[in-house]
C-alpha positions in Angstrom: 23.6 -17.9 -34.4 20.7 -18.9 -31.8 20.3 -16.7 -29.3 20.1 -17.6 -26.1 18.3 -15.7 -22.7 18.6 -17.2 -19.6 16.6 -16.0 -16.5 17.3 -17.6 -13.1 17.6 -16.0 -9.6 20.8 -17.9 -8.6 23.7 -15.8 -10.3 25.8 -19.0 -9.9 23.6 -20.9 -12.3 23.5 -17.9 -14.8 27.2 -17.6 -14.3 27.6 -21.3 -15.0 25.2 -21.9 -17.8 26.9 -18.6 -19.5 30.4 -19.7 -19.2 30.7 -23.3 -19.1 28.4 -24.3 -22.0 29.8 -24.7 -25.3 27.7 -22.5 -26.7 29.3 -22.4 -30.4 29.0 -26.5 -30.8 25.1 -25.8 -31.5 25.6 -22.3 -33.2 24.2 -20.5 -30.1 24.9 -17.3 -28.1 24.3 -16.3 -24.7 22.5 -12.7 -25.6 21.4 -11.9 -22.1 20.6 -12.7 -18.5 18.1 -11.8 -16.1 17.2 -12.5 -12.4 14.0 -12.5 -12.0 10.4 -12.9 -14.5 10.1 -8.6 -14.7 13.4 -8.6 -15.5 13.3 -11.2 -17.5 10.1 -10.4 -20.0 12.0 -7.3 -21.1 15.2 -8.6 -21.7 13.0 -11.3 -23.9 10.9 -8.7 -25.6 14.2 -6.4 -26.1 16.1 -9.2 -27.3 14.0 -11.5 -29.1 15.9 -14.9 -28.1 15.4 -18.2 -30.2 15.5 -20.4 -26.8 15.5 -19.7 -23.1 16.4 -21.4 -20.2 14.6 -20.6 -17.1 14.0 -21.1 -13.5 9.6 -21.1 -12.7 10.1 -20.4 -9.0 11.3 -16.6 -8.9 10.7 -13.4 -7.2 8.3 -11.2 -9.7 6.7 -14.6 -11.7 4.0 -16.8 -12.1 5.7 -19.7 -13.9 2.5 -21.1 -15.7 1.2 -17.8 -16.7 4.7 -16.8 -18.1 5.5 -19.9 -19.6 2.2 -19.8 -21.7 2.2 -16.0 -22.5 6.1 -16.7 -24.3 4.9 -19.5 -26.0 1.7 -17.5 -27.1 3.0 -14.5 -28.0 6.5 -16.0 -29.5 5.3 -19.2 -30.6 8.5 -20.6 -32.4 10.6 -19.9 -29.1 11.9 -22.8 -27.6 11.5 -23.1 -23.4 13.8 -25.0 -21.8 13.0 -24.9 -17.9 15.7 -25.5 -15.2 13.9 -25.6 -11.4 14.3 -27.2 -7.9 10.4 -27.3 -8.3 9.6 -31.0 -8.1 6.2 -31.3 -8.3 4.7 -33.6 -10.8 1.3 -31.7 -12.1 3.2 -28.7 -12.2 5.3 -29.9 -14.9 3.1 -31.9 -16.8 1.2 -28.5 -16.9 3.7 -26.7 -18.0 4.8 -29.4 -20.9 0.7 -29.1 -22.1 1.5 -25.4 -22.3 4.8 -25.8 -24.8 7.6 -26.2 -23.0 10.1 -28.4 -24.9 12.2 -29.7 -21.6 11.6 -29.6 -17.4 14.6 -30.5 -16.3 14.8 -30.2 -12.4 18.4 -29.0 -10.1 20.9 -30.1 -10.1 21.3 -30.8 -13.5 23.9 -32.8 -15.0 26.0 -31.6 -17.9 25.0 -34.3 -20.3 21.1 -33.2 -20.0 21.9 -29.9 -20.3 23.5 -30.1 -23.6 20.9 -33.0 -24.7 18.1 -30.4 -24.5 20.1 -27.9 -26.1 21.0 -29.8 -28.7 16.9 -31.1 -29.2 15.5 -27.0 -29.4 18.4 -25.7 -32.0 17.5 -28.8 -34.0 13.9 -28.0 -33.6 14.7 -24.7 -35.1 16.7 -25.6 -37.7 13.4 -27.8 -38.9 11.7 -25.0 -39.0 14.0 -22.7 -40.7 15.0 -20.7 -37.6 16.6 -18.3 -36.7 15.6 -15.0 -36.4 19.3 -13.0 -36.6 18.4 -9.2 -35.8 15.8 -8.0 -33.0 12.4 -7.2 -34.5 10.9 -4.3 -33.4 8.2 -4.0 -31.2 6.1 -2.2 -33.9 6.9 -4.0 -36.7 6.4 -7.6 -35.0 2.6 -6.5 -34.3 1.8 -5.1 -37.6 3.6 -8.5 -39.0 0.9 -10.8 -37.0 -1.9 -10.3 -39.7 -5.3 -12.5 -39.3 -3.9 -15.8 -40.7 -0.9 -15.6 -38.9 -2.7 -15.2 -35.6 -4.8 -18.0 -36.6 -2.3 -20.1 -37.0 -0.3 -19.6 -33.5 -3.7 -19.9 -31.9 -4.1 -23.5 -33.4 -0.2 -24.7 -32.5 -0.5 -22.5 -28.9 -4.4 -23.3 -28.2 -3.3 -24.8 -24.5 -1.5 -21.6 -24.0 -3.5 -19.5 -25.6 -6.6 -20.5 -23.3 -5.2 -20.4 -20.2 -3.9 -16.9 -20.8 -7.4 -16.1 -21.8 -9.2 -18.0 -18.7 -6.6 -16.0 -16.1 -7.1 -12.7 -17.9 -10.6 -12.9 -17.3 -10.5 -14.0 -13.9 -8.1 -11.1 -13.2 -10.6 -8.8 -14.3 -13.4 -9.9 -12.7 -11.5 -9.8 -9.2 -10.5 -6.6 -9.9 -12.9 -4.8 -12.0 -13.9 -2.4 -9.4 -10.4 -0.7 -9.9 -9.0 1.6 -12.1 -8.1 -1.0 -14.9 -6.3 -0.8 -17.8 -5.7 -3.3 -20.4 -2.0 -3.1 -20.0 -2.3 -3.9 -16.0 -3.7 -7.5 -17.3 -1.4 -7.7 -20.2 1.7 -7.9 -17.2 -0.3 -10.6 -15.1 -0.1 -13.0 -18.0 3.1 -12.0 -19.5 1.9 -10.9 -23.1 2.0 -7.4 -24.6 -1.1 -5.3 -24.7 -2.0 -5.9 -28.5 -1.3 -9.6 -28.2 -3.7 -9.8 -25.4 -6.3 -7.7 -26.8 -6.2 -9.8 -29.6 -6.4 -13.1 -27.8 -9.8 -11.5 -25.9 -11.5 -10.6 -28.9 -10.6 -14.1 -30.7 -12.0 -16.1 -27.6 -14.8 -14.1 -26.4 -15.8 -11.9 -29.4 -15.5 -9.1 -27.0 -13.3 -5.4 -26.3 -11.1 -5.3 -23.0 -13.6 -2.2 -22.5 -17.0 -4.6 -22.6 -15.5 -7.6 -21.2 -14.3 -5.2 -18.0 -18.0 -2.9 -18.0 -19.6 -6.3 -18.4 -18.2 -7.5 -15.2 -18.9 -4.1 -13.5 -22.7 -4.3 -14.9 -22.7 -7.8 -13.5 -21.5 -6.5 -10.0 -23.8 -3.4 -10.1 -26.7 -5.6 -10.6 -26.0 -7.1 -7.2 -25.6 -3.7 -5.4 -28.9 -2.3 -7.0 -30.8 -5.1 -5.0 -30.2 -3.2 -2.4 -32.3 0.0 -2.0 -30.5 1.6 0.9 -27.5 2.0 -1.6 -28.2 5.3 -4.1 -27.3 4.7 -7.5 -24.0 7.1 -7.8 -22.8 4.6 -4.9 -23.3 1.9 -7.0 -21.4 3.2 -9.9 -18.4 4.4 -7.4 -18.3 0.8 -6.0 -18.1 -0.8 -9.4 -15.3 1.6 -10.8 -17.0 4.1 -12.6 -16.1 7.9 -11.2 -18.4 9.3 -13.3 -22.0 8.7 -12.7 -23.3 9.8 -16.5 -20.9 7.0 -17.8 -22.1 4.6 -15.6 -25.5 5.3 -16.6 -24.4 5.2 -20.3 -22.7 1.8 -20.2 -25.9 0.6 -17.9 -28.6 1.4 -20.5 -26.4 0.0 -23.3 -25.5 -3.2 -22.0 -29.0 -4.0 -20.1 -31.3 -2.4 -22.2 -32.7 0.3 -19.1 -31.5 2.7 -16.9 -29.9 1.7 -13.1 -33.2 3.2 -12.0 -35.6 1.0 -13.9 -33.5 -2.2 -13.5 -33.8 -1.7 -9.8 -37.5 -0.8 -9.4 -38.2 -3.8 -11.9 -36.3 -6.1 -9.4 -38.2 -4.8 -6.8 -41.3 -5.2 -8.2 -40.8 -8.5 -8.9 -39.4 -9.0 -5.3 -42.5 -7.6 -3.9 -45.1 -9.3 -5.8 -43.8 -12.7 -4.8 -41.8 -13.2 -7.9 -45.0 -12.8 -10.3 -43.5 -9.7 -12.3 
């Protein structure tokens, strides 16, 4: 059997898509419901559901970023979207990202059970599905290096927008206490997914891609002398200023103290060094 999630904030919808479908004419079953995109991302990651029908205008979700971190992190899922959101560039967007049908409300039977009938025959060409939940565990040790690089070549679209808005996350919030796992929920993948993703794209840790973006801020703060240097390192997130100094001298090649008088110097003389 397929199994089936469907996450939508209208119970009457869920109600109806659960109940009035003929779920057994495509070898499917309903295996959950949720009513919002929290709620939602942990019946999915519980559950492990071949397709799923969802809504991309919800309290707790970002449609795009939720739509591309399924399809990144569970590449073979099939996304069937059901929304009142009309507009055009949104779903052409989310289509680029790997959805396999936008349909809009209200929805009539006939395209309801045309698009189901399209994803279970998608996964019965590829040899779907799945009948047991994989664990968490096991599904992160099964994603060895060629497998990885595989999704990433079927879910590049996906792949790099979760990558571009993981970044830009960081960046705008770098100055806080951040942890890998904060980002991972902003674009709907697990931790070790994500992790994965960074280092494939940028070559780079969560840990130097977030002290880079703290160095980069610090440099701006160090132009100006009023400011000491353990202010610095407080405003950029660092509540230790040894480990600021650490991560300063290893990523810029000096200390906070030399960068700044170096600056200055080269400030003073007129730009001339």
């Amino acid at each position: 059997m397929y199994k089936v999630a469907i996450i939508d904030d209208e119970p009457l919808i869920v109600e109806g898509l659960s109940k009035t479908m003929a779920w057994g004419k495509w070898n499917c079953q309903v295996i959950g419901t949720a009513g919002d995109g929290k709620e939602g991302m942990e019946l999915i990651r519980e559950k492990r559901p071949d397709i799923v029908i969802t809504d991309i205008c919800m309290p707790k979700m970002d449609g795009l970023k939720m739509i591309a971190g399924l399809k990144s992190e569970f590449p073979d899922m099939q996304l069937i979207i059901l929304t009142g959101y009309r507009e055009f560039e949104y779903a052409r967007r989310a289509i680029e990202l790997g959805v396999s049908r936008f349909l809009l409300k209200p929805s009539k039977m006939n395209e309801l059970e045309e698009a189901v009938a399209a994803v279970t025959e998608r996964l019965e060409t590829m040899g779907l599905p799945v009948t047991e939940p994989v664990p968490v565990e096991t599904y992160a040790q099964d994603w060895d290096t060629e497998t990885l690089s595989e999704a990433e070549e079927e879910n590049g679209e996906a792949n790099s927008f979760i990558v571009k808005n993981a970044l830009e996350y960081i960046r705008e919030n770098s100055r806080e206490k951040l942890r890998l796992s904060d980002v991972a929920d902003q674009v709907y993948v697990s931790q070790w997914h994500l992790s994965k993703l960074l280092n494939r794209h940028t070559g780079k840790t969560f840990s130097d891609i977030l002290n880079g973006a703290r160095m980069d801020q610090s440099k701006e703060l160090l132009k100006d002398p009023s400011l000491r240097i353990c202010d610095v390192a407080e405003q950029v997130g660092f509540q230790d200023l040894a480990h600021f100094s650490r991560v300063f001298k290893k990523m810029e090649g000096m200390s906070a103290g030399e960068y700044r008088n170096t600056h200055w110097g080269t400030e003073q003389n007129g730009g001339k060094g």
